[in-house]
N, CA, C and O atoms as a DFTB+ gen file, in Angstrom:
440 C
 N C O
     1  1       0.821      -1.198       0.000
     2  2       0.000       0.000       0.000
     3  2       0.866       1.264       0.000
     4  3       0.564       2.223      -0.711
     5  1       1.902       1.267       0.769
     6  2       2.692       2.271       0.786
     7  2       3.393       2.765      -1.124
     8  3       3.494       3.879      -1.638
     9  1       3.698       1.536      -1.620
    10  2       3.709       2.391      -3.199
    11  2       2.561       2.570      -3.869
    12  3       2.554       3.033      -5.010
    13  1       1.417       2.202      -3.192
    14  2      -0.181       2.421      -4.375
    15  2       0.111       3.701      -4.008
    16  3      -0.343       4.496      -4.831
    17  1       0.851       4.367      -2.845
    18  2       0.117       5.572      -2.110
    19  2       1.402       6.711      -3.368
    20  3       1.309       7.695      -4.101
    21  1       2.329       5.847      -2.975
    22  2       3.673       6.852      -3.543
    23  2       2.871       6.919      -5.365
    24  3       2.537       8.049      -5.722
    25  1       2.666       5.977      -6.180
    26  2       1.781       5.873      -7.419
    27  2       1.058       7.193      -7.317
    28  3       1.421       8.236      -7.862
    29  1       0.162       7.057      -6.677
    30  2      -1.139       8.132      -6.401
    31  2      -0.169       9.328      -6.524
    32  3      -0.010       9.946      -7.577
    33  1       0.490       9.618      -5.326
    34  2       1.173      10.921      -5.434
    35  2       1.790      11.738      -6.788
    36  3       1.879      12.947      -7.001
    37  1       2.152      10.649      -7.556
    38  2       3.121      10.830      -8.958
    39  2       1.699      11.370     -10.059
    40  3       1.653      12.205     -10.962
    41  1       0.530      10.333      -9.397
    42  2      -0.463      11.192     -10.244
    43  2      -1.130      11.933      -9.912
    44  3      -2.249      11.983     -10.423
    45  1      -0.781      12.778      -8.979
    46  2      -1.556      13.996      -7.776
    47  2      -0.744      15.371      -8.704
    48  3      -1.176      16.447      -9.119
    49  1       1.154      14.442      -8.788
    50  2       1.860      15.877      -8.928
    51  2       1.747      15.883     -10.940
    52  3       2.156      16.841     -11.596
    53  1       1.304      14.990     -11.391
    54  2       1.093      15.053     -12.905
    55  2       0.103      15.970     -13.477
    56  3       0.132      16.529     -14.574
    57  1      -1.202      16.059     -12.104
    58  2      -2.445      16.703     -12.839
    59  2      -1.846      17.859     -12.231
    60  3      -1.724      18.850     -12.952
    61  1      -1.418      17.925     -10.948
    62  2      -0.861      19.664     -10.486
    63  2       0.455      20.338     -11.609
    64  3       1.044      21.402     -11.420
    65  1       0.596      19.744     -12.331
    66  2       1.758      20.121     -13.379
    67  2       1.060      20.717     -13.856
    68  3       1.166      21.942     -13.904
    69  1      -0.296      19.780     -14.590
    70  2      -1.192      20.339     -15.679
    71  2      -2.130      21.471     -15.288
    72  3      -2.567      22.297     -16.089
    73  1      -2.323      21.446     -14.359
    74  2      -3.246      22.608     -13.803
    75  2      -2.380      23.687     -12.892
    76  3      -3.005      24.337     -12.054
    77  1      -1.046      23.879     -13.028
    78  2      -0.408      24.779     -11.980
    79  2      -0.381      24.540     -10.744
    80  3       0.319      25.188      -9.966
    81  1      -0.890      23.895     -10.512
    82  2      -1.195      24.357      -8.767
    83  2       0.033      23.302      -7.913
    84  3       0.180      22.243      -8.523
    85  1       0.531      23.368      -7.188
    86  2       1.028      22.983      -6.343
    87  2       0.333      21.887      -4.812
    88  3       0.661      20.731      -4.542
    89  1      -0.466      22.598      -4.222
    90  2      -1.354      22.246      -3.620
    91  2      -2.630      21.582      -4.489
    92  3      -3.434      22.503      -4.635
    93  1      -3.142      20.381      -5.116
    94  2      -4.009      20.581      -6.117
    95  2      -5.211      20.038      -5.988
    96  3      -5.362      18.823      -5.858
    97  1      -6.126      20.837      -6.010
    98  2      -7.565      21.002      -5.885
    99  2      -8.553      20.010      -6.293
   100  3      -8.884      19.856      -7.469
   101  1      -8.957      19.430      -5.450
   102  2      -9.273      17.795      -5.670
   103  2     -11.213      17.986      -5.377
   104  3     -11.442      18.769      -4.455
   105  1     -12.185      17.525      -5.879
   106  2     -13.394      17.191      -5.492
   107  2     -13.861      16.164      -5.025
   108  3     -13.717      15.140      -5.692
   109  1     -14.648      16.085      -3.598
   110  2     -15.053      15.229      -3.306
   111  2     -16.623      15.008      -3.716
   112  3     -17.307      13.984      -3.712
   113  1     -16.947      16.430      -4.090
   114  2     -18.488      16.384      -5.135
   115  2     -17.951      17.523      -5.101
   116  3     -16.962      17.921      -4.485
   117  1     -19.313      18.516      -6.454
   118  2     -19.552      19.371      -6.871
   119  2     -18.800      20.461      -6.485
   120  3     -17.907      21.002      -7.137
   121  1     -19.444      20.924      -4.762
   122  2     -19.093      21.886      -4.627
   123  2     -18.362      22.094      -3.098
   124  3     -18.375      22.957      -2.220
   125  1     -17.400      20.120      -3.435
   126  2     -16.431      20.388      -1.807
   127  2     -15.407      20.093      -2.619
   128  3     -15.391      19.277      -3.540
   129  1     -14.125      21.147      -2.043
   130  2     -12.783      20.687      -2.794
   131  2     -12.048      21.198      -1.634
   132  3     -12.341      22.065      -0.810
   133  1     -10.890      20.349      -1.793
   134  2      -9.828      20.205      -1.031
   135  2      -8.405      20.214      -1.490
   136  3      -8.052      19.232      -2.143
   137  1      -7.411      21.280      -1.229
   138  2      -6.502      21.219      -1.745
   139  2      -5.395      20.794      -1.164
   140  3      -4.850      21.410      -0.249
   141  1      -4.879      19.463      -1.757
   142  2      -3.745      18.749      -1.259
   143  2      -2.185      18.588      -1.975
   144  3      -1.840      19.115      -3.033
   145  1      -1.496      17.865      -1.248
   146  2      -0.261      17.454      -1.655
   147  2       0.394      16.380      -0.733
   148  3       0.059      16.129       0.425
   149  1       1.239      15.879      -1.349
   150  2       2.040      15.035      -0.731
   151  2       1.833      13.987       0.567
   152  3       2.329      13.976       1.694
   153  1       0.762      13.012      -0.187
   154  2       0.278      11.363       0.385
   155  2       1.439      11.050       0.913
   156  3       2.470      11.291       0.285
   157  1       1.471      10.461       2.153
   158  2       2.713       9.384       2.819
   159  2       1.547       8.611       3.691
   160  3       0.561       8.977       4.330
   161  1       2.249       7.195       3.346
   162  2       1.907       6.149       3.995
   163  2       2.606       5.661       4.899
   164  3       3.525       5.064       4.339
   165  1       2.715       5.553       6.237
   166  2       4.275       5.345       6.912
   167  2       4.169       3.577       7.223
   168  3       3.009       3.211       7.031
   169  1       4.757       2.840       7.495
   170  2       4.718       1.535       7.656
   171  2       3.838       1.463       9.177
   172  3       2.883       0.687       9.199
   173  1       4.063       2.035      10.082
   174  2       3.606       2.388      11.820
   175  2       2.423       2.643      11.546
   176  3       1.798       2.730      12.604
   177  1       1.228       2.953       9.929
   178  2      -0.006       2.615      10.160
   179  2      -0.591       4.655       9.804
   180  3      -1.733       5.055       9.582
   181  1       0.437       5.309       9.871
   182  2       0.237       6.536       9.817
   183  2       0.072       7.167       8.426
   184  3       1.028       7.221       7.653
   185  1      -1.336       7.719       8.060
   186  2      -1.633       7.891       6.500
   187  2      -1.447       9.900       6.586
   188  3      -2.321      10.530       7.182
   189  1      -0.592      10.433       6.116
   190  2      -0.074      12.088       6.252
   191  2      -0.070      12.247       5.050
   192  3       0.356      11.505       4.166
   193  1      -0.867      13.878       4.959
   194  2      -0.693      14.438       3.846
   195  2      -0.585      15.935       4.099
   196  3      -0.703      16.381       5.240
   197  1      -0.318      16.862       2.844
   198  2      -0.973      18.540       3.320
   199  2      -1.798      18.726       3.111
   200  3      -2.313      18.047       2.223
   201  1      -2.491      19.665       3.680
   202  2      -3.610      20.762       3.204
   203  2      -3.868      21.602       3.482
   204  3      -3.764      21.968       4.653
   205  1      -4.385      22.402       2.434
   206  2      -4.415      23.952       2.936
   207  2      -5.715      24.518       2.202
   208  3      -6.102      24.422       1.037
   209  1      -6.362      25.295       3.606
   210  2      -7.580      25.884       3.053
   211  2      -7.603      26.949       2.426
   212  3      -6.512      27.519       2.420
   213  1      -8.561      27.551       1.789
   214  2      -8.247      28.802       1.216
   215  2      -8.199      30.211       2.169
   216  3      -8.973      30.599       3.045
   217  1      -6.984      30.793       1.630
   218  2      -6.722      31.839       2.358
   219  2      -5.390      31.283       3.786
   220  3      -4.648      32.043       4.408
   221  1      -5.478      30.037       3.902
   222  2      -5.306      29.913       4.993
   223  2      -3.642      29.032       4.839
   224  3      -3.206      28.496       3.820
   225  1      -2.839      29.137       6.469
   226  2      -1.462      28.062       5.889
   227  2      -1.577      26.639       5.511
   228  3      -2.692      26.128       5.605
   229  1      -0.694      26.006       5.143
   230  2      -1.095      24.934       4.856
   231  2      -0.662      23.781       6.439
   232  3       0.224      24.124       7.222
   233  1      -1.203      22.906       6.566
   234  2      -0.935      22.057       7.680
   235  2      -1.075      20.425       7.321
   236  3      -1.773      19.903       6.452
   237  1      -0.094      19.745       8.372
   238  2      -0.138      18.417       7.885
   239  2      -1.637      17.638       8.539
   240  3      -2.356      17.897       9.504
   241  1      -1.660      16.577       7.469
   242  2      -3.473      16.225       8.272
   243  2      -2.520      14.756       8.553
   244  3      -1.575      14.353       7.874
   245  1      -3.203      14.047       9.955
   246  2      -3.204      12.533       9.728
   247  2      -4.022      11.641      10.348
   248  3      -4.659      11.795      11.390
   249  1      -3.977      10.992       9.855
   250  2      -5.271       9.670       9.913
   251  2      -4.327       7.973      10.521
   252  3      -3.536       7.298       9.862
   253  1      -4.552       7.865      11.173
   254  2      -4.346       6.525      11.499
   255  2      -4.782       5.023      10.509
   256  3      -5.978       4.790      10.335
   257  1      -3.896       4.237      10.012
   258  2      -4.810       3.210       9.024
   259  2      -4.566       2.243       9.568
   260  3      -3.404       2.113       9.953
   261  1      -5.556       1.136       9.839
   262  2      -5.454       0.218      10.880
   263  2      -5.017      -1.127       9.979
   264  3      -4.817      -2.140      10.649
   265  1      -4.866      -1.228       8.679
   266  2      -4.999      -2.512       7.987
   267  2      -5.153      -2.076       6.415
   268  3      -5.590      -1.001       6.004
   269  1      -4.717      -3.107       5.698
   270  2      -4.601      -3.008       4.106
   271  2      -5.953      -2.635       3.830
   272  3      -6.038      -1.808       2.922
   273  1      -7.073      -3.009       4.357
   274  2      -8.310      -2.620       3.593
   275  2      -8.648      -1.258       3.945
   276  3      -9.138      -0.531       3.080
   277  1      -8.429      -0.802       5.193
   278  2      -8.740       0.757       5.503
   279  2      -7.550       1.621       4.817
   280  3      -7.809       2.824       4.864
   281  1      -6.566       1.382       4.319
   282  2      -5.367       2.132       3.848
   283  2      -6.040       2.104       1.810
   284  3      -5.846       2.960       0.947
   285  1      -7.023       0.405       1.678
   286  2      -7.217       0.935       0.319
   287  2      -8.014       1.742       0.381
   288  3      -8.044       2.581      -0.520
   289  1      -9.277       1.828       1.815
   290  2     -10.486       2.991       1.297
   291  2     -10.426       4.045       1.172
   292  3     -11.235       4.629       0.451
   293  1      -9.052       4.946       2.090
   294  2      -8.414       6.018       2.080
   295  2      -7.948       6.172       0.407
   296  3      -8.399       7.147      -0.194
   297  1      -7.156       5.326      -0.244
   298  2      -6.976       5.491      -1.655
   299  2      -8.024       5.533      -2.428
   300  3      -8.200       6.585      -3.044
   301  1      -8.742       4.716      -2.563
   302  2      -9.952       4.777      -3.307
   303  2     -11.383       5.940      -3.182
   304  3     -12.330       6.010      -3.965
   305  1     -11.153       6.722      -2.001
   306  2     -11.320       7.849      -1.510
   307  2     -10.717       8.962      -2.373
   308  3     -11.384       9.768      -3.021
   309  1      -9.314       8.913      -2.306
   310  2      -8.938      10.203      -2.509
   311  2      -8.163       9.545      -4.240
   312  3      -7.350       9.989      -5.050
   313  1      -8.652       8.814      -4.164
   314  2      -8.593       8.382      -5.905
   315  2      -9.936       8.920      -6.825
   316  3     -10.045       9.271      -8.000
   317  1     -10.589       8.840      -6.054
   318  2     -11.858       9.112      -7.061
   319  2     -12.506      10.664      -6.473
   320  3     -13.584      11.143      -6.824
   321  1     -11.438      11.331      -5.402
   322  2     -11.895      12.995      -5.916
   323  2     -10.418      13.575      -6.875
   324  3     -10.215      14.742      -7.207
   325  1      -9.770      12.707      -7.088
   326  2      -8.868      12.761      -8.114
   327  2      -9.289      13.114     -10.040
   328  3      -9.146      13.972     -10.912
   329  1      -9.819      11.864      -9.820
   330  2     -10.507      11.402     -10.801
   331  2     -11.826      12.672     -11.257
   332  3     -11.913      13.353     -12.279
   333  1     -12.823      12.609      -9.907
   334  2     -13.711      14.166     -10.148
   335  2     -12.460      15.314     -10.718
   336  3     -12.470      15.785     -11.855
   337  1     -12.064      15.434     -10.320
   338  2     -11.421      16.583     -10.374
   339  2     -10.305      17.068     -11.904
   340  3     -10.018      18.148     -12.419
   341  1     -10.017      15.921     -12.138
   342  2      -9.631      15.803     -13.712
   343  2     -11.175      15.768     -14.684
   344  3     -11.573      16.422     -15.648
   345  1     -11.590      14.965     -14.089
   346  2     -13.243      15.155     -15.048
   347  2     -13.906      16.809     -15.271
   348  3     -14.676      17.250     -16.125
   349  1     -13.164      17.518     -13.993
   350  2     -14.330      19.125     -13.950
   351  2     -13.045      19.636     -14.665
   352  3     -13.386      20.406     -15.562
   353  1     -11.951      19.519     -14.611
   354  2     -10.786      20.290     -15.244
   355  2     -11.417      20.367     -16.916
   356  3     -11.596      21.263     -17.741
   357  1     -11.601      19.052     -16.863
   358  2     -11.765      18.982     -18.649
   359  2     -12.831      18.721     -19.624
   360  3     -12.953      18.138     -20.702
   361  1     -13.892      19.707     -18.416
   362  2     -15.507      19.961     -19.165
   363  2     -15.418      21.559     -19.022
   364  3     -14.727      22.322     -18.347
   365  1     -16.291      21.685     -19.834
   366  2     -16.707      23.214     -20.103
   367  2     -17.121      23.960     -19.009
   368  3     -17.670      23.353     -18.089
   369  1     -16.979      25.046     -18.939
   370  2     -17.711      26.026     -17.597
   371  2     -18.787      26.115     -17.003
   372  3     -19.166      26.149     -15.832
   373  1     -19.508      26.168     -18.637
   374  2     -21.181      26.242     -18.355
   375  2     -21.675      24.707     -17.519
   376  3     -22.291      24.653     -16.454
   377  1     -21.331      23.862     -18.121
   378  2     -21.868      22.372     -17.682
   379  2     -21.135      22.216     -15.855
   380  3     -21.846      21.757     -14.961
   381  1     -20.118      22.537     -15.664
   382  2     -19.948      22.886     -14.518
   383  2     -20.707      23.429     -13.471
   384  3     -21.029      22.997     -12.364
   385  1     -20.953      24.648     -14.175
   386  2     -21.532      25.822     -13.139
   387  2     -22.881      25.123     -12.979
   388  3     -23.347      25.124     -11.839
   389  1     -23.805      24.334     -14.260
   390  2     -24.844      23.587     -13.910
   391  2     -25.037      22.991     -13.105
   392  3     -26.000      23.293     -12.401
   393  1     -24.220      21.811     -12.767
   394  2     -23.816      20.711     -11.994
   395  2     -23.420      21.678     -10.300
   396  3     -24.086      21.418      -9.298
   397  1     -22.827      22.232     -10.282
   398  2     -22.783      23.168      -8.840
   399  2     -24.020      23.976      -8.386
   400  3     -24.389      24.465      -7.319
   401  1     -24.504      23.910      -9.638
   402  2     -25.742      24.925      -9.464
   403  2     -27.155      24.078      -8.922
   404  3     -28.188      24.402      -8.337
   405  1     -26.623      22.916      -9.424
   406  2     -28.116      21.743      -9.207
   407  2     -28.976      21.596     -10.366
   408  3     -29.972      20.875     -10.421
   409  1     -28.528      22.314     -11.261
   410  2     -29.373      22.072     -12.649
   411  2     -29.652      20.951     -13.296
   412  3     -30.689      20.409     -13.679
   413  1     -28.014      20.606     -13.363
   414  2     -28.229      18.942     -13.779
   415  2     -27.633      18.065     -12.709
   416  3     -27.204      18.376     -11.598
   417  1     -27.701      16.982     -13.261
   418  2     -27.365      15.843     -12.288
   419  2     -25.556      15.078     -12.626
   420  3     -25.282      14.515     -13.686
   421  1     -24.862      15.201     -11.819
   422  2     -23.411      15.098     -12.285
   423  2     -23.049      13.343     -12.403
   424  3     -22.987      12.493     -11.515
   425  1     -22.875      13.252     -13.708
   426  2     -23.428      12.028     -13.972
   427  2     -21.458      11.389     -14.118
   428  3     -20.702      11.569     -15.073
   429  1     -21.218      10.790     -13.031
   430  2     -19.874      10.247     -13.156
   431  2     -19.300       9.529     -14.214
   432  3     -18.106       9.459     -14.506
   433  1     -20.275       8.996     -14.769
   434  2     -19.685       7.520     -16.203
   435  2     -19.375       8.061     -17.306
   436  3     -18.768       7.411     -18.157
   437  1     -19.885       9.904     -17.587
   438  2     -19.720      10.026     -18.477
   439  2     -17.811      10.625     -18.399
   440  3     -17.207      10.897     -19.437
């Protein structure tokens, strides 16, 4: 788990290349985002990353992972506001602002 996590990171800092950001702005829906960096998995069970709110410094967060399956839900978690978040990068504004707005329904498959 510790290289799924280091993996993840390489594709955390690939989309923050593509989008500038450093800290990079991840969705967990529509209209919650969270801006992170730098996943560590420590072997002692300890899951650390940054974040920083807007306006605000950045600080380390951590989570305790008790076992391979709670260390994948944490990935598969922050894999798929990954995933949102490349999906809103690379749709149009308007269909966005819909989808935040409640207009339409944010349909993941597509």
């Amino acid at each position: 788990m510790v290289k799924a996590f280091e993996r993840f990171n390489a594709d955390l800092k690939s989309f923050g290349d593509e989008t500038g950001e450093t800290f990079v702005t991840l969705y967990e829906d529509a209209n919650t985002t969270r801006k992170v960096a730098n996943f560590r998995l420590f072997l002692n069970g300890k899951l650390k990353w940054i974040e920083i709110e807007t306006g605000q410094l950045s600080r380390e967060e951590v989570e305790q992972v008790y076992d391979d399956d709670d260390a994948k839900d944490w990935l598969s978690f922050w894999r798929g506001n990954l995933r949102r978040a490349k999906r809103y990068w690379s749709m149009d504004t308007e269909t966005l602002d819909k989808i935040q707005d409640g207009e339409i329904e944010d349909n993941e498959e597509e």
